[in-house]
N, C-alpha and C positions, 0 to 999 in steps of 0.2 A: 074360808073356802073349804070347799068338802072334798076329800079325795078318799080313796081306795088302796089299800094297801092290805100286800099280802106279805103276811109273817109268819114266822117259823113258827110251829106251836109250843114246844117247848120254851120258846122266846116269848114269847104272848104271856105265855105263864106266868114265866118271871118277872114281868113286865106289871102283870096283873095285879102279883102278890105284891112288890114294891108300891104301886098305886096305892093297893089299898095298908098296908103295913104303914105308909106315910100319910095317908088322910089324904090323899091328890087324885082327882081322877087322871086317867090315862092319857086323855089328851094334853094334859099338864106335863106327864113325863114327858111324851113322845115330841113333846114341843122344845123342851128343855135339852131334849136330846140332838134333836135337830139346834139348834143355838150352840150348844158345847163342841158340837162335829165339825160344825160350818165355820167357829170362833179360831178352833184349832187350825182347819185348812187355810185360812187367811192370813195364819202369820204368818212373815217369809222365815224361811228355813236358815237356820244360822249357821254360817261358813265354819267349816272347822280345820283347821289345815292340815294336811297329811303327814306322820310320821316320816319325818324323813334322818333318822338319828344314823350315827353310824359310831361304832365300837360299841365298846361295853360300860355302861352307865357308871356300873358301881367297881370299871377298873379305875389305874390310877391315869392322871392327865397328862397327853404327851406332850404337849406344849410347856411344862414345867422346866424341861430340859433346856429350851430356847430360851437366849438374852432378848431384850428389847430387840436390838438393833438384828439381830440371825432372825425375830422374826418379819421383820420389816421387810429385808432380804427377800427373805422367802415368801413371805406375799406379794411384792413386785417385783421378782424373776430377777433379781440384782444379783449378783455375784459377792462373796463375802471376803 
């Protein structure tokens, strides 16, 4: 299929010299180009899950100070 497209010229340029710098004509990039674009949009986007830290990484840990049983406690609201 034939279409029309309007590019940047500086863009064409570069476009140009890589064609020819690689032995490919243009429509070979711009084909490839469109497949690497299109490859990229199609993958779903991978979940990343938010920061949600709280204190300071490289303090020291406060739960060192609690036994088992104080933090058990303290995780179901149980009196000690």
């Amino acid at each position: 299929m034939k279409t029309t497209l309007d590019i940047k010229d500086d863009l064409l340029i570069r476009a140009k010299k890589l064609a020819a710098d690689t032995g490919r004509p243009l429509k070979a990039l711009v084909e490839d180009s469109f497949r690497v674009t299109l490859a990229v949009a199609e993958e779903p986007a991978q979940y990343q899950l938010p920061d949600r830290s709280v204190g300071d990484p490289d303090g020291p840990d406060p739960l060192t100070r609690y036994s088992w049983q104080d933090l058990r406690a303290e995780i179901y609201n149980e009196p000690n």
